[in-house]
DRENLUM-240818 format. One record per atom (N, C-alpha, C, O): atom name; residue number from 0; x, y, z. Coordinates in steps of 0.2 Angstrom, whole numbers, always signed. Each point is the difference from the previous one (the first is absolute). Example, Ala and Ser with C-alpha at 12.3 -4.5 7.8 and 13.67 -1.06 7.14 Angstrom:
<site><atomo>N</atomo><num>0</num><x>+66</x><y>-28</y><z>+39</z></site>
<site><atomo>CA</atomo><num>0</num><x>-4</x><y>+6</y><z>+0</z></site>
<site><atomo>C</atomo><num>0</num><x>+4</x><y>+6</y><z>+0</z></site>
<site><atomo>O</atomo><num>0</num><x>+5</x><y>-1</y><z>+3</z></site>
<site><atomo>N</atomo><num>1</num><x>-7</x><y>+6</y><z>-7</z></site>
<site><atomo>CA</atomo><num>1</num><x>+4</x><y>+6</y><z>+1</z></site>
<site><atomo>C</atomo><num>1</num><x>-4</x><y>+5</y><z>+3</z></site>
<site><atomo>O</atomo><num>1</num><x>+3</x><y>+6</y><z>+1</z></site>
# end
This chain:
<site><atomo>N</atomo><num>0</num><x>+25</x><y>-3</y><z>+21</z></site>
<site><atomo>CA</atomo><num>0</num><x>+8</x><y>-1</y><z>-1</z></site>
<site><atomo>C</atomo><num>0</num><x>+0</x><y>-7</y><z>-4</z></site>
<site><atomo>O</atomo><num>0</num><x>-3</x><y>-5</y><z>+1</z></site>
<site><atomo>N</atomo><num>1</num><x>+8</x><y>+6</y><z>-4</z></site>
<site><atomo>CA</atomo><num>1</num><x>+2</x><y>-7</y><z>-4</z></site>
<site><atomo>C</atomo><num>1</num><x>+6</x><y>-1</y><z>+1</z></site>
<site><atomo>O</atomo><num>1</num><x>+3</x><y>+4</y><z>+4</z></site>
<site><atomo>N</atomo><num>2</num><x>+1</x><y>-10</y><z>-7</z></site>
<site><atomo>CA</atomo><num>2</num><x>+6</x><y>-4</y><z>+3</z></site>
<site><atomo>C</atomo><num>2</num><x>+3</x><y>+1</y><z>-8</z></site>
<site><atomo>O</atomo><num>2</num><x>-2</x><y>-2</y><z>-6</z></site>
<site><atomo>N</atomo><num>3</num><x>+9</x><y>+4</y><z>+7</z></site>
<site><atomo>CA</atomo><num>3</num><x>+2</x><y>+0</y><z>-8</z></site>
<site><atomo>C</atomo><num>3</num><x>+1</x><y>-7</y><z>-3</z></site>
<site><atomo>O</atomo><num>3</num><x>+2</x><y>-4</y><z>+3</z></site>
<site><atomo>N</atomo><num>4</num><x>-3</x><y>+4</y><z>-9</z></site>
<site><atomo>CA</atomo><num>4</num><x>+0</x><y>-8</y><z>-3</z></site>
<site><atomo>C</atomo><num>4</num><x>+9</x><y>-1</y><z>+0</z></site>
<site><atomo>O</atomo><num>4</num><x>+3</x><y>-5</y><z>+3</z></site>
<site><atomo>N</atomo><num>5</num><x>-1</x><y>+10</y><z>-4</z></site>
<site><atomo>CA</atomo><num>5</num><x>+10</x><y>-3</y><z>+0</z></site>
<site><atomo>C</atomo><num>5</num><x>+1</x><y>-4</y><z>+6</z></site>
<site><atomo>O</atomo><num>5</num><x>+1</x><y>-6</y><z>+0</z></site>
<site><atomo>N</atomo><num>6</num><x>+0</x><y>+10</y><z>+6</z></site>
<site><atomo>CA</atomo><num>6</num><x>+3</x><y>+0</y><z>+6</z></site>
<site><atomo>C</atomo><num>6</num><x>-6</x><y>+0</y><z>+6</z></site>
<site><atomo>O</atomo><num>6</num><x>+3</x><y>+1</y><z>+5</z></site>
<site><atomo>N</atomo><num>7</num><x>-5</x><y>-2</y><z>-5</z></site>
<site><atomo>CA</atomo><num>7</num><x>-9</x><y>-2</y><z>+4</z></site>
<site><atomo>C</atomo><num>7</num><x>+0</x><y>+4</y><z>+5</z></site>
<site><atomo>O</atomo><num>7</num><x>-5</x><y>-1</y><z>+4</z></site>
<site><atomo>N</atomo><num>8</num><x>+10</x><y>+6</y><z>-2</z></site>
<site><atomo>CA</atomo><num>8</num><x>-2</x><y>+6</y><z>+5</z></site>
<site><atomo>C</atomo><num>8</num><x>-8</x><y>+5</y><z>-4</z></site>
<site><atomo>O</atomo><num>8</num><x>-3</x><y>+0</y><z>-4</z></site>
<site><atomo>N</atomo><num>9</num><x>+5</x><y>+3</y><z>+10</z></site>
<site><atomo>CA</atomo><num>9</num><x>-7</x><y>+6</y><z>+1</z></site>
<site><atomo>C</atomo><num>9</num><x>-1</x><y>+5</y><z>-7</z></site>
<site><atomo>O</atomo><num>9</num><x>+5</x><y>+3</y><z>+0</z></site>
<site><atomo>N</atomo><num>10</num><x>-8</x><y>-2</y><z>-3</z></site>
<site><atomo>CA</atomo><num>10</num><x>-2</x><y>+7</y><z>-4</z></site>
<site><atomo>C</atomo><num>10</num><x>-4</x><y>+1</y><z>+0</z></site>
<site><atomo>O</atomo><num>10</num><x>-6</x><y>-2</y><z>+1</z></site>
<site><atomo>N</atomo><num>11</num><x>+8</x><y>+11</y><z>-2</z></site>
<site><atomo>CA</atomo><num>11</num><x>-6</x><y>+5</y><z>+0</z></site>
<site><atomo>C</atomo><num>11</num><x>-4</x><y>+3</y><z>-5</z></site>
<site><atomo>O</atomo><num>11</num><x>+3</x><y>+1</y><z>-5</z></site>
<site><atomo>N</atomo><num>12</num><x>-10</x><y>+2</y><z>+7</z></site>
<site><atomo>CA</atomo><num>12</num><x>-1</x><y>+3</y><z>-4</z></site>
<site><atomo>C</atomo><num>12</num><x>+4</x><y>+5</y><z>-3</z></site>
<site><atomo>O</atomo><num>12</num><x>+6</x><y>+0</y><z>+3</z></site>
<site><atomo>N</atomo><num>13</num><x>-6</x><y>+3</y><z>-10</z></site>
<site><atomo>CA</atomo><num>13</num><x>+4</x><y>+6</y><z>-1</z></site>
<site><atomo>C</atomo><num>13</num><x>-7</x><y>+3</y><z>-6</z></site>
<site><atomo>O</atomo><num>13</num><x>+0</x><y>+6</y><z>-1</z></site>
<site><atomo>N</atomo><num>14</num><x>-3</x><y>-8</y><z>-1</z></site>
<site><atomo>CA</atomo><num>14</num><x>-6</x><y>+3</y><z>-1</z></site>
<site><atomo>C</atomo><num>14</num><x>-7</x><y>-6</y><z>-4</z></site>
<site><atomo>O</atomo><num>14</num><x>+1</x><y>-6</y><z>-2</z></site>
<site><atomo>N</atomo><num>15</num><x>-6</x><y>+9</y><z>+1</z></site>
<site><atomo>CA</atomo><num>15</num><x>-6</x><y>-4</y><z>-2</z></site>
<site><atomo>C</atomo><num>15</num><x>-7</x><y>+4</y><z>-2</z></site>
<site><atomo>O</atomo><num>15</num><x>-2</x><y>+4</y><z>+4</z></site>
<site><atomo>N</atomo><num>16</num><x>+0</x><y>-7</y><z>-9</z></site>
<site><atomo>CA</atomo><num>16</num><x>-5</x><y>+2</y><z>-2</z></site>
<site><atomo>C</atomo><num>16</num><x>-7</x><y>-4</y><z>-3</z></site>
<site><atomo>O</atomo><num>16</num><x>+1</x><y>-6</y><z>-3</z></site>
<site><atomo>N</atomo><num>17</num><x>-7</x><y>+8</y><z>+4</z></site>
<site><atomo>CA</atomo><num>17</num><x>-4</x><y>-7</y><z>-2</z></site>
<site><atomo>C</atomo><num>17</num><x>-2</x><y>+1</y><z>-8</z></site>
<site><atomo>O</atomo><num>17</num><x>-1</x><y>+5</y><z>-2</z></site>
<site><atomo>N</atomo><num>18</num><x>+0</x><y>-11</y><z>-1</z></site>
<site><atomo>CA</atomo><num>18</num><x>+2</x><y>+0</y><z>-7</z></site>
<site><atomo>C</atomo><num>18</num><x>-10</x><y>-2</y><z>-1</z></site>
<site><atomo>O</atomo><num>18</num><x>-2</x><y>+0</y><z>-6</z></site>
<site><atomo>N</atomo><num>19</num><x>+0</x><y>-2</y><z>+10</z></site>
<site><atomo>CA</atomo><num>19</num><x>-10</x><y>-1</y><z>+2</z></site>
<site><atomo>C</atomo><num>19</num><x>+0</x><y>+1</y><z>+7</z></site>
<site><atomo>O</atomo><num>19</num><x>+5</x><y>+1</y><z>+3</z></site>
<site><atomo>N</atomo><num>20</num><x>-12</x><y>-1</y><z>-1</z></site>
<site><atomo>CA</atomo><num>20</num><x>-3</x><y>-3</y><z>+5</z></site>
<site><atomo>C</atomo><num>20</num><x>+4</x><y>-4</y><z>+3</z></site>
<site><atomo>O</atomo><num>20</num><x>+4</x><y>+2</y><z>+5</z></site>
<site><atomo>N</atomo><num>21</num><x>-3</x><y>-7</y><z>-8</z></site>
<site><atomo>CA</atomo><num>21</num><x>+2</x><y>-7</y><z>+3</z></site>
<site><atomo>C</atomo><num>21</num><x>+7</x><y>-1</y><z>+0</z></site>
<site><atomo>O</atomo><num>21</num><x>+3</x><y>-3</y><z>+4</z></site>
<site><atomo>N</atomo><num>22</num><x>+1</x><y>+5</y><z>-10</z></site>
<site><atomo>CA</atomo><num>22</num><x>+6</x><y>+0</y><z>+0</z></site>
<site><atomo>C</atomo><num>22</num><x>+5</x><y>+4</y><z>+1</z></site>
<site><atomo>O</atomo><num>22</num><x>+0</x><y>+4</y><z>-4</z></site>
<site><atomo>N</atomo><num>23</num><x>+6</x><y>-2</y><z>+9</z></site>
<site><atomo>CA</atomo><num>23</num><x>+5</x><y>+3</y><z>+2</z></site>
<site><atomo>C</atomo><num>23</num><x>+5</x><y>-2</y><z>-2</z></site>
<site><atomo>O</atomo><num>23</num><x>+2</x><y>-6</y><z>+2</z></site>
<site><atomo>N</atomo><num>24</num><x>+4</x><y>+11</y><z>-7</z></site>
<site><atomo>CA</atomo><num>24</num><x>+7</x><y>-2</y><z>+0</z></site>
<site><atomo>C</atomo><num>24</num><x>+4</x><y>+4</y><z>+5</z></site>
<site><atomo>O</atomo><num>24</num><x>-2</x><y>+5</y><z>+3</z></site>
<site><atomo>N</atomo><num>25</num><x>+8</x><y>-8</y><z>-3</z></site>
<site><atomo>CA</atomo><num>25</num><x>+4</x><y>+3</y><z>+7</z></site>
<site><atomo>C</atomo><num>25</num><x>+7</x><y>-1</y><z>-3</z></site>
<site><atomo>O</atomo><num>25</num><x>+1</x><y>-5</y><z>-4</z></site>
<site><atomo>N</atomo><num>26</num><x>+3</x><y>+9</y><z>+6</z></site>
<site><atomo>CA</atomo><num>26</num><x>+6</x><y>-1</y><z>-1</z></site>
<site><atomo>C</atomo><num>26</num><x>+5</x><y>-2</y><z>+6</z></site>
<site><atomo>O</atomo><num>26</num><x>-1</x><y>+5</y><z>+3</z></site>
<site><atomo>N</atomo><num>27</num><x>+4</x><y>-8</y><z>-1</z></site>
<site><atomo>CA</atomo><num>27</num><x>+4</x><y>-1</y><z>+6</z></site>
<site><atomo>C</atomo><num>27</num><x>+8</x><y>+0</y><z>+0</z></site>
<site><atomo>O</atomo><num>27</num><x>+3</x><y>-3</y><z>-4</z></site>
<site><atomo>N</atomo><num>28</num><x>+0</x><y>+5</y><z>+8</z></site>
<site><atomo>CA</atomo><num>28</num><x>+9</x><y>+1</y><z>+1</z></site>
<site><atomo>C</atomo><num>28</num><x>+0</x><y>-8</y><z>+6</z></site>
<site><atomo>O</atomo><num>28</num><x>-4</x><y>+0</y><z>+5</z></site>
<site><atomo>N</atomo><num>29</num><x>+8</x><y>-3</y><z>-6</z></site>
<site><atomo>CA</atomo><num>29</num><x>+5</x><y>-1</y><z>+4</z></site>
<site><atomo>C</atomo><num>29</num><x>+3</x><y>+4</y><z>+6</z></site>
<site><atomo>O</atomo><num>29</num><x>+2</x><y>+6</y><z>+0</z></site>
<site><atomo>N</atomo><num>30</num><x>-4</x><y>-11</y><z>+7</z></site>
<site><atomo>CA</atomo><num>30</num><x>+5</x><y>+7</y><z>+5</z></site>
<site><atomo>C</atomo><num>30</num><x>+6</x><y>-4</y><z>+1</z></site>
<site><atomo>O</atomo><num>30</num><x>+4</x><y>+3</y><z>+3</z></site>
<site><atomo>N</atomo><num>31</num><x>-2</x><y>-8</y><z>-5</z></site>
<site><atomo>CA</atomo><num>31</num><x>+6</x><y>-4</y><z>+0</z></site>
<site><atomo>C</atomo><num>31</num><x>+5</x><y>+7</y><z>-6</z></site>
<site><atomo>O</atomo><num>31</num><x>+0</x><y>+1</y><z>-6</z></site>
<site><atomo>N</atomo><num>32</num><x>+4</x><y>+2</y><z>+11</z></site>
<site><atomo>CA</atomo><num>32</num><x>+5</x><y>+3</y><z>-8</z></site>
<site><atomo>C</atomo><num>32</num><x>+4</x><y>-2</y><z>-1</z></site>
<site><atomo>O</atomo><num>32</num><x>+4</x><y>+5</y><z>-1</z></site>
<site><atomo>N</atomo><num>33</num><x>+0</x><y>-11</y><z>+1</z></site>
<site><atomo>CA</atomo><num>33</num><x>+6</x><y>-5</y><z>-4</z></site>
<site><atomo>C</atomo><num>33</num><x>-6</x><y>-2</y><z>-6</z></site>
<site><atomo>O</atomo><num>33</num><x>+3</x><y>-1</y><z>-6</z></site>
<site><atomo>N</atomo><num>34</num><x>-12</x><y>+0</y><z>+7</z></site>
<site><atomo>CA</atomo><num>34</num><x>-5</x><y>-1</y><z>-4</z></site>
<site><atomo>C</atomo><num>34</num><x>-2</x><y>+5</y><z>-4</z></site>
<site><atomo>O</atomo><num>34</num><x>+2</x><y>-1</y><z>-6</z></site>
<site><atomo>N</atomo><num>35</num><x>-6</x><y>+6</y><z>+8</z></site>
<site><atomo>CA</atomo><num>35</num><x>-3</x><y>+6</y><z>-2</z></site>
<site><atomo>C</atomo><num>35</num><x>-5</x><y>-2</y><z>-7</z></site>
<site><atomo>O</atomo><num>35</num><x>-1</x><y>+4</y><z>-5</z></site>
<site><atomo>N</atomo><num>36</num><x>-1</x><y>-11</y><z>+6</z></site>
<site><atomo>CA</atomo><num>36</num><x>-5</x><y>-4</y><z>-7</z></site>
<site><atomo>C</atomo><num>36</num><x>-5</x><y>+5</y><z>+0</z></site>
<site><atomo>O</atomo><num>36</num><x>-4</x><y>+0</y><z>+5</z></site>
<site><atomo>N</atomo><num>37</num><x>+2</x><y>+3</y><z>-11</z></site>
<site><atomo>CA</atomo><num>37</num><x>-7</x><y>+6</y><z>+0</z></site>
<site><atomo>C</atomo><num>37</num><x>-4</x><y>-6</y><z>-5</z></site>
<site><atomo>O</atomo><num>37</num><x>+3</x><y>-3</y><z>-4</z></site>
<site><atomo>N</atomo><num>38</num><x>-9</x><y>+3</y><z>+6</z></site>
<site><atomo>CA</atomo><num>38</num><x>-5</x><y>-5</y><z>-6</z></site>
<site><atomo>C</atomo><num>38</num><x>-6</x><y>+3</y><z>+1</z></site>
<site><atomo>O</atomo><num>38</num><x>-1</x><y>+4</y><z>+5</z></site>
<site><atomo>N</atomo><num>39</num><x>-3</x><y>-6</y><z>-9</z></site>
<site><atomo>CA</atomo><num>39</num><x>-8</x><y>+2</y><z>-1</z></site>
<site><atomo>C</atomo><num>39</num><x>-3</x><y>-8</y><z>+1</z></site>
<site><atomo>O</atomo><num>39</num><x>+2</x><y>-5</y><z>-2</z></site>
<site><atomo>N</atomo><num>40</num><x>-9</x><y>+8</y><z>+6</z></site>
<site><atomo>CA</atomo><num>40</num><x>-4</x><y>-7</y><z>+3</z></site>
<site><atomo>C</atomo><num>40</num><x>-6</x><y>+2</y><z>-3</z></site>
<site><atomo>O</atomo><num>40</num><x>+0</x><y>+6</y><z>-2</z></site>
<site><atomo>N</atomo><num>41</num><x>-6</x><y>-9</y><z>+2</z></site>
<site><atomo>CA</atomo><num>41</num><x>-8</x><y>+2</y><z>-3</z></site>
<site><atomo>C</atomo><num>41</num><x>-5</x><y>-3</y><z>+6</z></site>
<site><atomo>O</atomo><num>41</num><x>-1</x><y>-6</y><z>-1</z></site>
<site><atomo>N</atomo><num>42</num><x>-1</x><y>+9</y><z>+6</z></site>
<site><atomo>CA</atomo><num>42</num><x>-3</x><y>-3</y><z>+4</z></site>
<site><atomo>C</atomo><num>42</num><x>-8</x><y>-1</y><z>-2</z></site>
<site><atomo>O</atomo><num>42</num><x>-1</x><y>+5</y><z>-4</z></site>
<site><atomo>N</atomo><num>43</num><x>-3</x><y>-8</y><z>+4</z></site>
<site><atomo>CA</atomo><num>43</num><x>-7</x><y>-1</y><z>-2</z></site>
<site><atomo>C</atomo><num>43</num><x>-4</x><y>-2</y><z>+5</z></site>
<site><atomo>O</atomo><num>43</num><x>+3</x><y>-4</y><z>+4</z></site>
<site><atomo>N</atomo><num>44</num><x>-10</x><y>+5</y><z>-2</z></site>
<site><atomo>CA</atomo><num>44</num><x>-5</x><y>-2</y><z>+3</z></site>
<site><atomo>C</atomo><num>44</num><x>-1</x><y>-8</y><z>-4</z></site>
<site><atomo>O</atomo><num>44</num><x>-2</x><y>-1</y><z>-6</z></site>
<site><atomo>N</atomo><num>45</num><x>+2</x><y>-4</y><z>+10</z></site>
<site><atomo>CA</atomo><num>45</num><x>-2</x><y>-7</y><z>-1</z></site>
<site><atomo>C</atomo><num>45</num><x>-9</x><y>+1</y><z>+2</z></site>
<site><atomo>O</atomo><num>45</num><x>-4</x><y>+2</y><z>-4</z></site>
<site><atomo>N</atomo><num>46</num><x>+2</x><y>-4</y><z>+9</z></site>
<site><atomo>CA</atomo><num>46</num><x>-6</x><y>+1</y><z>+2</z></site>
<site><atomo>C</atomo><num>46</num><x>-2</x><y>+2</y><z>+7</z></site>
<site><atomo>O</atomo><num>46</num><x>+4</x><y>-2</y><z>+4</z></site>
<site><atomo>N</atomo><num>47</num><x>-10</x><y>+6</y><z>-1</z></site>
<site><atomo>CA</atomo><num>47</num><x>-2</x><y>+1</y><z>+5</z></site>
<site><atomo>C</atomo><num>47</num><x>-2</x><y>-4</y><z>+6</z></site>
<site><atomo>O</atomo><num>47</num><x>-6</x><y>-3</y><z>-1</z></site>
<site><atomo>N</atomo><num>48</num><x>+8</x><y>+2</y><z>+6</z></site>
<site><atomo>CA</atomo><num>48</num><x>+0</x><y>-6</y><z>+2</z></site>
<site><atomo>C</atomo><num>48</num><x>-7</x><y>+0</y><z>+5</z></site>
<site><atomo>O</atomo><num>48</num><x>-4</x><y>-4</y><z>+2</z></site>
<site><atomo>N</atomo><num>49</num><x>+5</x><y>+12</y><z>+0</z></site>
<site><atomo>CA</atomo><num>49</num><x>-5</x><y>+1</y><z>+6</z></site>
<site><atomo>C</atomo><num>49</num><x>-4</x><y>+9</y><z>-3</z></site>
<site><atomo>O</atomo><num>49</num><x>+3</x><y>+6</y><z>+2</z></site>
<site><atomo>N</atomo><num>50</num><x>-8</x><y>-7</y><z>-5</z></site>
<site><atomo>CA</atomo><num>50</num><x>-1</x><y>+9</y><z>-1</z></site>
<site><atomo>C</atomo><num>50</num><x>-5</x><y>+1</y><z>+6</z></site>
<site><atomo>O</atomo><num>50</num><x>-4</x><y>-4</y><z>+2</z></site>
<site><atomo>N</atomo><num>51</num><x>+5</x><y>+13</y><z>-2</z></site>
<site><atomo>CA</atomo><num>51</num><x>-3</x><y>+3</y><z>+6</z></site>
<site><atomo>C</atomo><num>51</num><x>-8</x><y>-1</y><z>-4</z></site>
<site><atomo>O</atomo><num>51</num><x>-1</x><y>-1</y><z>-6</z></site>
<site><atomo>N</atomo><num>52</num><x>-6</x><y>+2</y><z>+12</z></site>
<site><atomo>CA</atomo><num>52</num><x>-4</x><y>+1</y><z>+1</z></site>
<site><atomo>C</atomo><num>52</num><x>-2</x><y>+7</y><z>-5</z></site>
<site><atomo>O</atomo><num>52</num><x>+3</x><y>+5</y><z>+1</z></site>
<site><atomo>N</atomo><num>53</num><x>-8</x><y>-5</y><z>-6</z></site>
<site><atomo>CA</atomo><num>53</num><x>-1</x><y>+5</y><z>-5</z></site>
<site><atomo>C</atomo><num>53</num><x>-3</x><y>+5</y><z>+6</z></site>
<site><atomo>O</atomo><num>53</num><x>-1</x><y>-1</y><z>+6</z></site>
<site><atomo>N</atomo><num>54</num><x>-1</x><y>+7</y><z>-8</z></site>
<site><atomo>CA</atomo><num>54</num><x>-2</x><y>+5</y><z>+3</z></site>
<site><atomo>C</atomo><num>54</num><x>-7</x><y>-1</y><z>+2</z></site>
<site><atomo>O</atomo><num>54</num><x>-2</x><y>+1</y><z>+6</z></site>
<site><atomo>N</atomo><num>55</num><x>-3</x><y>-4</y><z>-11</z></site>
<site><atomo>CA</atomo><num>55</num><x>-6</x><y>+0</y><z>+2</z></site>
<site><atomo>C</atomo><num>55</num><x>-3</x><y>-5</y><z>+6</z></site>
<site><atomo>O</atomo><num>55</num><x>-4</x><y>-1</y><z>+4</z></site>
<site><atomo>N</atomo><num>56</num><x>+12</x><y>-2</y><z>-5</z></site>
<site><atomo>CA</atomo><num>56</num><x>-4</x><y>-8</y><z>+6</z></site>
<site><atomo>C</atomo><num>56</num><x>+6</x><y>+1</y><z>+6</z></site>
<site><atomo>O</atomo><num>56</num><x>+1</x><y>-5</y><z>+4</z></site>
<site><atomo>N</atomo><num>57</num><x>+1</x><y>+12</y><z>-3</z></site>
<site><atomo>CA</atomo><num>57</num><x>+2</x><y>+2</y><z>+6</z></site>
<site><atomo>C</atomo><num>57</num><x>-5</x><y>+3</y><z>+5</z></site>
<site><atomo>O</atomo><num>57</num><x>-4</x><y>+5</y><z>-2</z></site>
<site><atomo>N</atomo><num>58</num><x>+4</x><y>-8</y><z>+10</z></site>
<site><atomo>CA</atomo><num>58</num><x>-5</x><y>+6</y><z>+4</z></site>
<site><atomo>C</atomo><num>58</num><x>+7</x><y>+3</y><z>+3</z></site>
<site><atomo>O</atomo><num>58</num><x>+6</x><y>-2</y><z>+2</z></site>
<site><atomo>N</atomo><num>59</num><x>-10</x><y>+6</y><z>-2</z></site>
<site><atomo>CA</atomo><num>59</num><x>+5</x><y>+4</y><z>+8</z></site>
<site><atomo>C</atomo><num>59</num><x>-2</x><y>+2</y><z>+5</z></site>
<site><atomo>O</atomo><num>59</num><x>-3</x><y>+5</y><z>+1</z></site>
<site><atomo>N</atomo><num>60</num><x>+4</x><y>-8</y><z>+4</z></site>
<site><atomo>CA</atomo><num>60</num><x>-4</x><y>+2</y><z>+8</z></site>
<site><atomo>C</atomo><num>60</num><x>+4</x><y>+5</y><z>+2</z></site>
<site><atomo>O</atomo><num>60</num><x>+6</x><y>+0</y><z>+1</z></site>
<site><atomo>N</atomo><num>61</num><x>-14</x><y>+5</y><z>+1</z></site>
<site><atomo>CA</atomo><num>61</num><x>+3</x><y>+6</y><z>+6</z></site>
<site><atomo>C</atomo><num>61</num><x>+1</x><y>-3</y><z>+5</z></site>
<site><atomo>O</atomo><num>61</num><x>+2</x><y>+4</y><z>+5</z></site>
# end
């Protein structure tokens, strides 16, 4: 959820798609309706801060 840049209530998804791997555009409505501000945002991966253990160098105990 994002904050609309006009009136800095809540907005929602209204749809999105990934444009890469890393990058997502989203479209968002305002739930404010005296507002009803619709914008487009680009979200991106910056960097990994913590990655899971690769498969080879997982054990699994029975």
């Amino acid at each position: 959820m994002m904050r609309c840049p006009v009136c800095k209530n809540n907005a929602h998804t209204r749809t999105s798609r990934y444009l890469t791997n890393k990058t997502k555009e989203s479209y968002y409505q305002c739930q404010n309706i005296r507002c009803s501000c619709t914008f487009k945002t680009l979200e991106s991966l910056a960097r990994i801060i913590s990655a899971p253990e690769t498969e080879e160098n997982i054990t699994i105990v029975t």
